[in-house]
N, C-alpha and C positions, 0 to 999 in steps of 0.2 A: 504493500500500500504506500502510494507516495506521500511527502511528508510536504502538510501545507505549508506553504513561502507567506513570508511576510513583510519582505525586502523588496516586492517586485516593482513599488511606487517610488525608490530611492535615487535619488539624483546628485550627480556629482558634481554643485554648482552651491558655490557660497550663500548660507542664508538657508538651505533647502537640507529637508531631513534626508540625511546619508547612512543610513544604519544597515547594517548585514548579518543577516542572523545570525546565530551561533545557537552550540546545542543550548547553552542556560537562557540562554533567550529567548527560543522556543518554550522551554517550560514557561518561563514567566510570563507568556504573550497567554498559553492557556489554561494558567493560573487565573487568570485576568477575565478571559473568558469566562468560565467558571463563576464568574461574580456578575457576568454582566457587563464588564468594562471591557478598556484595550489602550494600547501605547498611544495616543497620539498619532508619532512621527512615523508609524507603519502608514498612515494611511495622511498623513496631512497634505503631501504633496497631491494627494490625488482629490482631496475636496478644497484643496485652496490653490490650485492650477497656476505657473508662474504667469501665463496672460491670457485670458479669454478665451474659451474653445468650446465649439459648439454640436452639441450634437444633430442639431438639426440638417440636414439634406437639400440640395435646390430639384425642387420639383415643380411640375408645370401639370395646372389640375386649368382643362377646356370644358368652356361652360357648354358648350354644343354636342360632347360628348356625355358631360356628364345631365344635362338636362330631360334625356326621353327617363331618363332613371329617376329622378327625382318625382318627373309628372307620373310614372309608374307608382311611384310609394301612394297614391292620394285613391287608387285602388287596392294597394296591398295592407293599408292600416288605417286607423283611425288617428285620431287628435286623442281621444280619449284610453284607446291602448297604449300607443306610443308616448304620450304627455307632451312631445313635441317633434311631428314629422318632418326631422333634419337628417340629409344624406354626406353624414362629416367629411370636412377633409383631412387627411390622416399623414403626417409625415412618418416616412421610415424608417429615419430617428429617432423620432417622440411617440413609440406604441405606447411608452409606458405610460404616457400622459395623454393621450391623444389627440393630442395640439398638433397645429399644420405648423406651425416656425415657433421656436420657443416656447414661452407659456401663451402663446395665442391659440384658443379652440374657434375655429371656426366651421360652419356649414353652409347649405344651402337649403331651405326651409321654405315648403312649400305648401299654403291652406286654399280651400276650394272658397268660393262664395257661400257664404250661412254660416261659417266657422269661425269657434272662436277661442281661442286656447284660456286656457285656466289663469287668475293674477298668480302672478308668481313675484317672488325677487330673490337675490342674489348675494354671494357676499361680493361678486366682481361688476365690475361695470360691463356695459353690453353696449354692442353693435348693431345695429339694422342698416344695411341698403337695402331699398328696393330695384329690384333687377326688371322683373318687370309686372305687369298686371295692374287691376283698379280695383277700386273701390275699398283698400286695404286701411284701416285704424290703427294707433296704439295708442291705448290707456297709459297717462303714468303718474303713477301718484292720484289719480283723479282726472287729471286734465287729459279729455280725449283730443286727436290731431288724427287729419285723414295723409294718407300718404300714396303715395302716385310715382312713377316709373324716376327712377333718380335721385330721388328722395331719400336722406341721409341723417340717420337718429341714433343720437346716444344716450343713454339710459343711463343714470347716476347709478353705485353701488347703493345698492339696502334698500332701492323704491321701488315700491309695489308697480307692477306693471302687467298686460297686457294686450295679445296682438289678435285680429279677428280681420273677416273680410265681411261688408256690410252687403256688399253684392257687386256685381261687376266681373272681372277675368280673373282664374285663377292667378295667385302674387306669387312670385318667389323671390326671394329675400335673400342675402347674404345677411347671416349672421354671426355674432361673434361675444368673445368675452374673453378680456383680457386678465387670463390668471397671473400668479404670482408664487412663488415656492414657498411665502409664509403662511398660503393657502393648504398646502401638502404638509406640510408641517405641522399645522396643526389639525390634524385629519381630510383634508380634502375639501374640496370647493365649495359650499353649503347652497341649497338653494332649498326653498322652502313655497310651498304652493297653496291657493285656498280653492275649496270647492270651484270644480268646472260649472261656467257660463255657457249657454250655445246663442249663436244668434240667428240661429233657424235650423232644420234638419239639415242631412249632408246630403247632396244631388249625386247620382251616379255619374261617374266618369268613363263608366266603357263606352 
């Protein structure tokens, strides 16, 4: 059985932790373990990076490709199953978080005319473009605003909000919400939602 390394973050540059195992070192790294703890300088270099480095990936996500799939979802679920029918964008650096670049989550989120998603808020602030369609509202805080092909909303942290269409084309929306790691940190991005509004039945789309 191989014998775990605990030197593999060590760097050979002033300033930065340069440690190499040795057997009594081993013991006392899983001494340490053993309570819960650990050294530091096994692992500092690797959560405090000498300059910036990112795991995110450049990726190119078309809206013309991804669009028959989007209008597909407004048959395959509801508002009310799904809580909010968005077909995310996903980088393939960021599965763990499932952010498109960084801590930004974003989708593409699409509701039929009569529909109307549940208030919700957030502990991050939020995004909306609309991409395209009519007739499209969001509530926030109280204050309704109709929104139209272009049209560009951001949404404070912590205020009650939501998004419906009054009637008119199906809307799809670029949405977003920009997290932060002291979100993961202290359990993960909270959102919180009140009883679902409809604002008419949902009309078939086949």
């Amino acid at each position: 059985m191989a014998t775990q390394s605990y030197d593999q973050f060590r760097e050979d540059v002033a300033g930065r932790a340069n440690v190499e195992d040795t057997a009594e070192l081993l013991d006392f790294y899983r001494d340490l373990e053993s309570q819960h703890a650990g050294a530091l300088w096994t692992v500092a270099n690797k959560i405090e990076p000498w300059e910036p480095e990112s795991a995110s990936v450049p990726v190119v996500w078309r809206y013309e490709r991804l669009r028959p799939h989007v209008l597909r979802a407004l048959d395959l679920v509801t508002p009310e199953q799904a809580g909010r029918r968005v077909v995310y964008l996903g980088n393939p650096g960021r599965r763990d978080v499932t952010a498109a670049v960084g801590w930004l989550y974003s989708g593409i989120q699409v509701m039929g005319p009569g529909e109307c998603a549940s208030s919700h808020r957030h502990s991050a602030s939020a995004l909306r473009f609309i991409m395209e369609g009519s007739g499209a509202f969001t509530n926030v805080d109280g204050h309704k605003m109709t929104l139209g092909r272009n049209d560009f909303v951001l949404t404070p942290n912590g205020t009650w909000h939501e998004h419906g269409v009054a009637e008119g084309r199906d809307d799809l929306h670029l949405a977003g919400r920009a997290r932060h790691p002291a979100d993961e940190r202290a359990g993960g991005q909270l959102l919180r939602g009140a009883p679902r509004s409809t604002a008419g039945d949902r009309p078939s789309h086949r």
